[in-house]
C-alpha positions as CSV (number, residue, x, y, z in Angstrom):
1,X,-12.2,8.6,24.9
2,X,-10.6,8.2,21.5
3,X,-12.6,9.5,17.9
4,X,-11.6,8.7,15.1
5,X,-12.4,10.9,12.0
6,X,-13.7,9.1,9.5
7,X,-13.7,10.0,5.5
8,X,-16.7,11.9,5.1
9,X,-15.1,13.9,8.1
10,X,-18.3,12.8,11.0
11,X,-16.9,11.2,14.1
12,X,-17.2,8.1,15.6
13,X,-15.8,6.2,19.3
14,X,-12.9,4.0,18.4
15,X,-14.0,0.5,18.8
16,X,-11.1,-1.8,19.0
17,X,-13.3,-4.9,17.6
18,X,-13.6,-3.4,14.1
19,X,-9.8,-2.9,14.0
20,X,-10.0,-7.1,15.0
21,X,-13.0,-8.0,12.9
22,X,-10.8,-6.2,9.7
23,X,-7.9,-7.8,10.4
24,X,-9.7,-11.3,11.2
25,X,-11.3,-10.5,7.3
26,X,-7.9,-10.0,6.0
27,X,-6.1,-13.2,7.2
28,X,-9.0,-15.3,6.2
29,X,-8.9,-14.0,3.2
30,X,-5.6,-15.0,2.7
31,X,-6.3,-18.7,4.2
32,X,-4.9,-18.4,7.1
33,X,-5.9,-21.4,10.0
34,X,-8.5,-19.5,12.6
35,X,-6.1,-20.2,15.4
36,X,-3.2,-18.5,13.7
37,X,-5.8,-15.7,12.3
38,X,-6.7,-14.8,15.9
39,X,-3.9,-15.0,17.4
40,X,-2.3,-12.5,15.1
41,X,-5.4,-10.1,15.2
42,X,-4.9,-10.0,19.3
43,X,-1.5,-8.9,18.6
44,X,-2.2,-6.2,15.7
45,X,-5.6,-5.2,17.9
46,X,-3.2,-4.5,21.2
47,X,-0.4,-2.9,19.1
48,X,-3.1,-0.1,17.4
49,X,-4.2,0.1,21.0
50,X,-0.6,1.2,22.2
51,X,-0.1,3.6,18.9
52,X,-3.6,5.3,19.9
53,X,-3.5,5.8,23.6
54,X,-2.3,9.0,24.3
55,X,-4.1,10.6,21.0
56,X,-7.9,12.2,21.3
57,X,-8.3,11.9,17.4
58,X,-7.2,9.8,14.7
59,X,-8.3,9.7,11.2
60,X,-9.6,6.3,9.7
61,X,-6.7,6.6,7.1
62,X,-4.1,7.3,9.8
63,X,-5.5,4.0,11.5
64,X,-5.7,2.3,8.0
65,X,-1.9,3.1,7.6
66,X,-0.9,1.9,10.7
67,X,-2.7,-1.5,10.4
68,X,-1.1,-2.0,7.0
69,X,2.3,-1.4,8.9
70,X,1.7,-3.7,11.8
71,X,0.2,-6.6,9.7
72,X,3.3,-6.8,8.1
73,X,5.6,-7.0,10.9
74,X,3.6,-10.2,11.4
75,X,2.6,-11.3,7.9
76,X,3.0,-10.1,4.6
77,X,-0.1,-11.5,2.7
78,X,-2.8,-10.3,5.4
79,X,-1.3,-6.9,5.4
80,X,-1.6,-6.9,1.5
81,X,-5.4,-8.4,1.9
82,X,-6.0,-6.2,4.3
83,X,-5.1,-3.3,2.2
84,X,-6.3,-4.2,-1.0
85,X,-9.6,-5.1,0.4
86,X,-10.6,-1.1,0.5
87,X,-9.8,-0.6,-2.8
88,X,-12.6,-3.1,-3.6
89,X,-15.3,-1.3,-1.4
């Protein structure tokens, strides 16, 4: 089982839906068709999958990295929605 450390340093199970349901957020936000939107999230959710498999722990900010980098192998403006959307929370 994989944990990731979140910010205030408690732990949690990774849950592969929220690293969908984020990336969903982000290419809506940047009007993106649903069909196109979830067919990009499957990829960026099974590519997070493969970069955390063999780990125990991750940090959210590790994983917030990551999905920043694999966004925009597949599309600039949801990687930039997806990462300016923390700065706003």
């Amino acid at each position: 089982m994989i944990h990731v450390i979140k910010r205030k340093g408690h732990l949690q199970k990774f849950d592969e839906r929220k690293v969908y349901a984020s990336c969903y957020l982000a290419c809506l936000n940047c009007h993106m068709v649903k069909m196109k939107a979830e067919k990009l999230c499957e990829k960026v959710t099974r590519d997070i999958k493969l970069w955390i498999k063999n780990k125990r722990k991750v940090s959210s900010d590790d994983i917030f990295r990551q999905m920043i980098k694999t966004l925009k192998k597949y599309d600039d403006d949801a990687a930039f929605m997806y990462e300016t959307h923390r700065d706003v929370n």
